[in-house]
Every structure is written in structure tokens, then in C-alpha cells.
C-alpha positions as CSV (number, residue, x, y, z in Angstrom):
1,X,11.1,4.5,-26.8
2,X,10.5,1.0,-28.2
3,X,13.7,0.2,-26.0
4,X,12.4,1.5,-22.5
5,X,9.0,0.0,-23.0
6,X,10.7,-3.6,-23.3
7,X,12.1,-3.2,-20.0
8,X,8.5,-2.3,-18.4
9,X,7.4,-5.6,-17.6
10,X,10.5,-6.4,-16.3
11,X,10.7,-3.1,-14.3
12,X,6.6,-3.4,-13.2
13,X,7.9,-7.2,-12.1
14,X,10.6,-5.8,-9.7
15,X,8.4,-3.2,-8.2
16,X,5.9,-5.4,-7.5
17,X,8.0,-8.7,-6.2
18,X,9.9,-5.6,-4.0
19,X,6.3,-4.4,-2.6
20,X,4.5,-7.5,-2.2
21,X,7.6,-9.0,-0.7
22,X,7.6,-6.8,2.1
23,X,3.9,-6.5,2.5
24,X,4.3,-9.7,4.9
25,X,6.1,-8.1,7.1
26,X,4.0,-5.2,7.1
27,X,1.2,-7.5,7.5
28,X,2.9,-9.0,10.6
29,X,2.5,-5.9,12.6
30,X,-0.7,-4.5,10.9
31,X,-2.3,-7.8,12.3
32,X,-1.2,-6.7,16.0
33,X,-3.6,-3.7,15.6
34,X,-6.7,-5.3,13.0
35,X,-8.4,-8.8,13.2
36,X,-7.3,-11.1,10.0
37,X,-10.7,-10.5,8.4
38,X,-11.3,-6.5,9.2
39,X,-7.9,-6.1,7.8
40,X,-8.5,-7.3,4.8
41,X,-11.5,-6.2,4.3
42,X,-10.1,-2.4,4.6
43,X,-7.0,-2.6,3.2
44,X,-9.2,-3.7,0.0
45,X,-11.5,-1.2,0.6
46,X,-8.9,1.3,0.6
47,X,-7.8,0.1,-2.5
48,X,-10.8,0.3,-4.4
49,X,-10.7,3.7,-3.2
50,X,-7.1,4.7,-4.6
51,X,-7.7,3.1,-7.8
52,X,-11.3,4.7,-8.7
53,X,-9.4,8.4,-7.4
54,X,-6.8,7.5,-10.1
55,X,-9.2,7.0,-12.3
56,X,-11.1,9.9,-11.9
57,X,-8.0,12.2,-11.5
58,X,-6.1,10.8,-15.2
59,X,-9.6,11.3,-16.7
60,X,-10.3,7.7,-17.1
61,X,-13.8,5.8,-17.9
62,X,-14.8,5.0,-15.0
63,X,-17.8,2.7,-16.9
64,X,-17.5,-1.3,-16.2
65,X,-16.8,-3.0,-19.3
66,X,-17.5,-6.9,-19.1
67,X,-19.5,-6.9,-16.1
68,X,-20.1,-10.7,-15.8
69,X,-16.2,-11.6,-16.5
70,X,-15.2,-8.8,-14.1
71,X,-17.5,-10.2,-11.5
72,X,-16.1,-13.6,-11.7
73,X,-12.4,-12.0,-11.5
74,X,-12.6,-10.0,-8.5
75,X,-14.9,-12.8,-6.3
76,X,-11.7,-14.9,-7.3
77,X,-8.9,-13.3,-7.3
78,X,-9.4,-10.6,-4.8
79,X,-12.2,-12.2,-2.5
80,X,-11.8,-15.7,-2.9
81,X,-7.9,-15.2,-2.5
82,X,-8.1,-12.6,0.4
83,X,-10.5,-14.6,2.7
84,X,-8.8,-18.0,1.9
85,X,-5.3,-16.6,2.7
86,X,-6.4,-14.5,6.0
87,X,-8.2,-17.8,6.7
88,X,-5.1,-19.7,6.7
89,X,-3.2,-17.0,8.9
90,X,-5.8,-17.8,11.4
91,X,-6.0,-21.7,11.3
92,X,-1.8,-21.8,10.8
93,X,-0.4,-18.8,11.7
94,X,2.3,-17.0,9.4
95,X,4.3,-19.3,8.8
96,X,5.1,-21.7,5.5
97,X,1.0,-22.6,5.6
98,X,0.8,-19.0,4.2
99,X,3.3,-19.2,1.7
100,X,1.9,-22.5,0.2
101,X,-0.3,-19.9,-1.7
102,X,3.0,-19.2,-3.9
103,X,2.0,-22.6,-5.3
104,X,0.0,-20.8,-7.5
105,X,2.0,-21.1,-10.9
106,X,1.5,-24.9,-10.7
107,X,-2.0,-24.8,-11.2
108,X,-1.9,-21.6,-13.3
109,X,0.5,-24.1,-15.4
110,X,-1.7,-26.4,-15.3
111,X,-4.7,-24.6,-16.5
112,X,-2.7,-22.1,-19.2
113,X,-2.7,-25.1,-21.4
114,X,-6.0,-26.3,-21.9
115,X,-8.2,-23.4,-21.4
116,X,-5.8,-20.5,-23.1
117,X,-3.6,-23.1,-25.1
118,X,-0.4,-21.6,-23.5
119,X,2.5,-24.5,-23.4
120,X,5.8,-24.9,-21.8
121,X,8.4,-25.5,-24.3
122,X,12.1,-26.9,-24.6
123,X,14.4,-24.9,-22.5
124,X,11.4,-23.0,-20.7
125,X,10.4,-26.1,-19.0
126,X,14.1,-25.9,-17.3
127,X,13.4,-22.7,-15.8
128,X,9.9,-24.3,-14.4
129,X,11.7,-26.8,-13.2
130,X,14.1,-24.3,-11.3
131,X,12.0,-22.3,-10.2
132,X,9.4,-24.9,-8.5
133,X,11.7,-26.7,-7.1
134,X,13.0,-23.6,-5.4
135,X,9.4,-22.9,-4.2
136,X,9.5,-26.8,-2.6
137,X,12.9,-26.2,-0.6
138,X,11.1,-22.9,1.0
139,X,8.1,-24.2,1.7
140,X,9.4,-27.6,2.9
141,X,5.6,-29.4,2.7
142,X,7.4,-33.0,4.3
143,X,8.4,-30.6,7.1
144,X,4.9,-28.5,8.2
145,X,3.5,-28.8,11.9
146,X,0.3,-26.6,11.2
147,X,-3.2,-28.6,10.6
148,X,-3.9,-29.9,7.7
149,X,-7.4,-27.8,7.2
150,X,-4.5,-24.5,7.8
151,X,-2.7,-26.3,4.2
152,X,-6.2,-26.8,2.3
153,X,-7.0,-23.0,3.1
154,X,-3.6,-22.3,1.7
155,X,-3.9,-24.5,-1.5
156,X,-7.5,-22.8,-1.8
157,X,-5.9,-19.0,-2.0
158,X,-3.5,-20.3,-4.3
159,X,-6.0,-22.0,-6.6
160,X,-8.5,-19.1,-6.7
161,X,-5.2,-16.5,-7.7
162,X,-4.3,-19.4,-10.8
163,X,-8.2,-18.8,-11.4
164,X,-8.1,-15.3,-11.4
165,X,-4.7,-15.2,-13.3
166,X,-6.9,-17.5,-16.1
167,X,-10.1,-15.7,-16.1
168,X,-7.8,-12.4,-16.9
169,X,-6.1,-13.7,-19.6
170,X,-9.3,-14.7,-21.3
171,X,-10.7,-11.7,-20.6
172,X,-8.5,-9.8,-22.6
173,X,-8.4,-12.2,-25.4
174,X,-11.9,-11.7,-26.2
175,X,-12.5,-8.0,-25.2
176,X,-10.5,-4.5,-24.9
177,X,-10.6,-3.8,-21.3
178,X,-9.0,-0.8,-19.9
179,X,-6.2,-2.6,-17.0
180,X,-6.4,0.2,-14.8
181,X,-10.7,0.1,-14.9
182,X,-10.2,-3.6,-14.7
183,X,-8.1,-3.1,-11.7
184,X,-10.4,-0.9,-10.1
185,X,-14.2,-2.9,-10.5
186,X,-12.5,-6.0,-9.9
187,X,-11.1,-5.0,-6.8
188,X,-14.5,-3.2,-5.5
189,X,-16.3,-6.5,-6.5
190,X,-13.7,-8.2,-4.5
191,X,-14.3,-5.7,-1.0
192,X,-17.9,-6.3,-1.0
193,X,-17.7,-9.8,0.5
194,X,-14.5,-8.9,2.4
195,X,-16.5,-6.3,4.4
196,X,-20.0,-8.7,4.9
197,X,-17.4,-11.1,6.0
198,X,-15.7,-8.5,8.7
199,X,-18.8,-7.8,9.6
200,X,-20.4,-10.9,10.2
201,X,-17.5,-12.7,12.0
202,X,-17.0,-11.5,15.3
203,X,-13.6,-10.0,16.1
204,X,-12.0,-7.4,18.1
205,X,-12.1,-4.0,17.3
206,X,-9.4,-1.9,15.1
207,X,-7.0,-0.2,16.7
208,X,-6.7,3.2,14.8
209,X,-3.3,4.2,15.7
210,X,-1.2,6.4,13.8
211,X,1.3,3.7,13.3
212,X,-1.7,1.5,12.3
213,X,-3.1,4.2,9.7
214,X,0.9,4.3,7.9
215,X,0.9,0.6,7.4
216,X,-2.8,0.6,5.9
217,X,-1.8,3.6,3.4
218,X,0.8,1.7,2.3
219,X,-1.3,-1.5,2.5
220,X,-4.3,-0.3,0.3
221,X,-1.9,1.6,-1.7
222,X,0.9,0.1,-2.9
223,X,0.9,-3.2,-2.0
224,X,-3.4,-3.7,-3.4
225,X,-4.0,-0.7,-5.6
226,X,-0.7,-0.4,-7.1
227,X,0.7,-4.1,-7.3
228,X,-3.3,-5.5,-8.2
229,X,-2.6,-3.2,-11.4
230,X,1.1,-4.3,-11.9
231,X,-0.1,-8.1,-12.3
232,X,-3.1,-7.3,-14.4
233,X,-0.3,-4.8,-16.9
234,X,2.6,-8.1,-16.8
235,X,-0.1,-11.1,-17.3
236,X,-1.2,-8.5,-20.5
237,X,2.2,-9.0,-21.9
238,X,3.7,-12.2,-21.4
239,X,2.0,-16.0,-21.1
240,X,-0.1,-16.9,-17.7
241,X,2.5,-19.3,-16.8
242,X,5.8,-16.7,-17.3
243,X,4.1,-14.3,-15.5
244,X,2.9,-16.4,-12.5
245,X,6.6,-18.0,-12.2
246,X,8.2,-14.8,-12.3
247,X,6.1,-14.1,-9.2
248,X,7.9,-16.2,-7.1
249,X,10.6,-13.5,-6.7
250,X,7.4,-12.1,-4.1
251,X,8.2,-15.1,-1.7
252,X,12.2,-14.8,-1.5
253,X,11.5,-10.7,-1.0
254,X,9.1,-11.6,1.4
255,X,11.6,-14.2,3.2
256,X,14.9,-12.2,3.1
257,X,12.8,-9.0,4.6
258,X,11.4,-11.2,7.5
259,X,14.9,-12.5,8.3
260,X,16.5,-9.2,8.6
261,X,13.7,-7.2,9.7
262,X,13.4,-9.6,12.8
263,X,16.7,-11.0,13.3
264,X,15.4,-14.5,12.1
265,X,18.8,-16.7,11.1
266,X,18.6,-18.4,7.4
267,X,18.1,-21.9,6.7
268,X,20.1,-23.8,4.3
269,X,17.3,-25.4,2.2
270,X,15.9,-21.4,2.1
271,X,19.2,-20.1,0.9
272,X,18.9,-23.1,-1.8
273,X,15.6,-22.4,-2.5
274,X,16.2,-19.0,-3.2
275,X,19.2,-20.1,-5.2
276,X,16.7,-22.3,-7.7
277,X,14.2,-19.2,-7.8
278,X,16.8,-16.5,-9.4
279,X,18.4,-19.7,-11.1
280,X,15.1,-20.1,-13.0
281,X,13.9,-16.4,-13.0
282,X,17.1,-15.5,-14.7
283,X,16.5,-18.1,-17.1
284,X,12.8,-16.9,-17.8
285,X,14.5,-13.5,-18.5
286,X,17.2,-14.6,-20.7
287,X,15.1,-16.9,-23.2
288,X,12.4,-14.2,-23.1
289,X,15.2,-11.7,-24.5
290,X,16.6,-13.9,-26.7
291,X,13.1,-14.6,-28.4
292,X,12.7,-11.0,-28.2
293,X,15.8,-10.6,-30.6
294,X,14.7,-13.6,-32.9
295,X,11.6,-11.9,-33.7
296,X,11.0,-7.8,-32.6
297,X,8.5,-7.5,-34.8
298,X,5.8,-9.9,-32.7
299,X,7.1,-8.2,-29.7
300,X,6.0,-5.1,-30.4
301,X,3.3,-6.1,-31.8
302,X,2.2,-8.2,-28.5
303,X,3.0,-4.8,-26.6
304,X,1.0,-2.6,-28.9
């Protein structure tokens, strides 16, 4: 048993780079039937939804623990990242302004340190390295035709996700929180402002289709409800930095799907870029196994 559940973070990894990694293209086509904002707000909404059911159906508190930190989590992470992002999809359209929000695990990196005292060491700072530099080749930033308001927005979702990502971490150093709770009043927290938002900013109406109604399922439920609680269970069990490196997998998913789903061809700085990202992922993997077998006893005990 102690076996299978040290492969969990790696397995709740995969599902989630698999999911969210697709999500954009699903996100693609859901935006041909929803406005940016409505879209997000009910694809949140929906979430919240699937997550308070689960709750309720496993026999789960359902009682907010932390209100205050909670708060602060889901107007960051889910609202401040949601409107930022969708924001960006307007102003650049869904192309590499979008995935500058993968940038991310630099300021998460750059935060870990002095507020949760998290540092990069020795051979780990090879696979930051590898992985970064990946990220750079995909997104090409000496190479972007959008405006540069489309970037700040971009730069904005990314920095309130590292925020988020911190705010967790802290969270759960100072308090036992239930994840999947967490999960759910963060993300409820986070819909409010998403639906005022849709609300307020005038957009066409939804087109309810069946085909639209598939794509939001899958939207509010695996991609939000599911994947939200996947990051909140890995940044649990490994640093704020490993985790939000490890997340650039999400990006080359998201890249190879696009390409084949639509027929797109593959550029040579994205195949090396992709290259660099399972270069340093790998890495990541390996030194985290290898400290693993140094010391199982504060592995186990971080997993308790």
C-alpha cells in the first residue's frame, strides 16, 4: 500500500496535465457557443456544484474551515485567474498571449522562498533550468504580435495562480483543512465574481446546444472540479515550486492536442521546447525518487 500511494502524486499529475491539456481545445469550441466571461463564469459554477455533490454524497463536512484564508484563495486562484485569463483570450486571442499564464512557476519560485522558505537546490536547479527554458522556446515572447495590454493580462493570471499556489501552501501549514472542502468553498468564492462579472459585461447570449452542454460537463467537471482538487492534493505533497514546474506538462498536452486535433504543423522551437519540458520533468521525477530512497521514512511521513 505504502508503494501505490507514492505513485499518486505522480498519477494525480498525469491525469491532470492530460485533462487540462486538452481543456484548450475544448475551450476553443466551447467559446464558439458562450461569451469568454459567461463561460467562465458557468463552467465554475458548475464546478462548485460537482464538488459540494461530492461532498455531500462521500459524507463530507461540508463546514468552511478558515474562512478568511479560503476567501483570499479562491478570489485568487479561481477568480483572479479565471477573469485575467478569459481577459487575455479577448484582448489576444488564443494564441501564445494565453499560454504566457504557464509562466507561473517563475513567480511561484520566486515567492516559495521567502514566504514558505522552500529553496531550489543543486541538481534541482538543473531541472528548473530545463524546464523554463522549454516554457521560453513555446512561448517565444521576442516573437508575439498581440498587444501588449493582451501580455500584462496574461502575466496577471499567471501571477494570481503563483498567489494562489502560495496562499495554499500556507494554508495548510498552519491549519488541517479538508482538500476536497477546500476545493469546493474556494471554488464557490471564486464563481461569485465570475457570475457579477457575466452579468455585468454585456455579451451575447449562450447557445445551449447539446454539443455545447457535453463540453461544459466535462468543463465544470473534470477539467474545474476534478483537476482544482488534483493541484490542491499534489501542492499538499511536494514543494510549491516542484509542483508548479511539474505543471508545465499542461502546456505541451495542451499544444500537441491542438496540433493534431486541428491539423496545425509543429514548429521546431515547439518540438525543442517540449524536448526541455520532459528533459526537466524527468529530472524532477528522478531526484524526487532518489530522495525518496535516501530517506522513506520523511516520505511517509510528509504523505501521512
Amino acid at each position: 500500500m505504502s508503494s501505490f500511494r507514492r505513485w499518486l502524486p505522480p498519477l494525480a499529475l498525469l491525469v491532470l496535465s492530460l485533462t487540462w491539456g486538452y481543456t484548450w481545445v475544448l475551450a476553443k469550441q466551447g467559446l464558439a457557443y458562450a461569451p469568454p466571461f459567461a463561460f467562465a463564469a458557468e463552467r465554475c459554477v458548475g464546478g462548485a456544484v460537482a464538488l459540494f455533490l461530492a461532498l455531500k454524497l462521500m459524507g463530507r463536512p461540508l463546514k468552511l474551515v478558515a474562512p478568511w484564508p479560503t476567501l483570499a484563495i479562491g478570489l485568487t486562484q479561481v477568480a483572479g485567474f479565471m477573469v485575467f485569463q478569459t481577459w487575455a483570450l479577448v484582448e489576444g486571442g488564443p494564441g501564445k498571449t494565453a499560454v504566457l499564464i504557464f509562466t507561473m512557476p517563475i513567480w511561484t519560485l520566486l515567492m516559495a522562498w521567502p514566504i514558505l522558505g522552500e529553496r531550489v537546490k543543486g541538481k534541482q536547479w538543473l531541472a528548473a533550468a530545463s524546464t523554463l527554458i522549454g516554457l521560453l522556446l513555446i512561448i517565444e515572447p521576442w516573437d508575439m504580435h498581440s498587444s501588449l495590454f493582451s501580455k500584462f493580462l496574461g502575466l496577471m493570471a499567471a501571477l494570481c495562480w503563483g498567489i494562489g499556489t502560495i496562499l495554499i501552501k500556507r494554508l495548510r501549514s498552519t491549519q488541517p483543512v479538508d482538500l476536497l472542502s477546500l476545493t469546493a468553498w474556494q471554488m464557490i468564492f471564486g464563481a461569485i465574481p465570475l457570475v457579477l462579472l457575466a452579468l455585468v459585461v454585456p455579451e451575447r447570449s449562450t447557445e445551449w446546444t447539446p454539443h455545447y452542454l457535453g463540453i461544459l460537463a466535462f468543463m465544470s467537471i473534470a477539467s474545474t472540479a476534478l483537476c482544482w482538487w488534483l493541484w490542491i492534493y499534489i501542492l499538499d505533497r511536494v514543494p510549491a515550486w516542484e509542483a508548479s514546474l511539474s505543471v508545465l506538462g499542461t502546456p505541451v498536452v495542451a499544444i500537441l492536442s491542438s496540433r493534431l486535433t486541428f491539423g496545425e504543423e509543429f514548429k521546431a522551437l515547439e518540438v525543442a521546447g517540449i524536448l526541455l519540458i520532459g528533459s526537466g520533468l524527468a529530472m524532477l521525477s528522478l531526484l524526487s525518487w532518489a530522495a525518496s530512497r535516501r530517506n522513506p521514512a520523511k516520505l511517509a511521513l510528509d504523505k501521512a
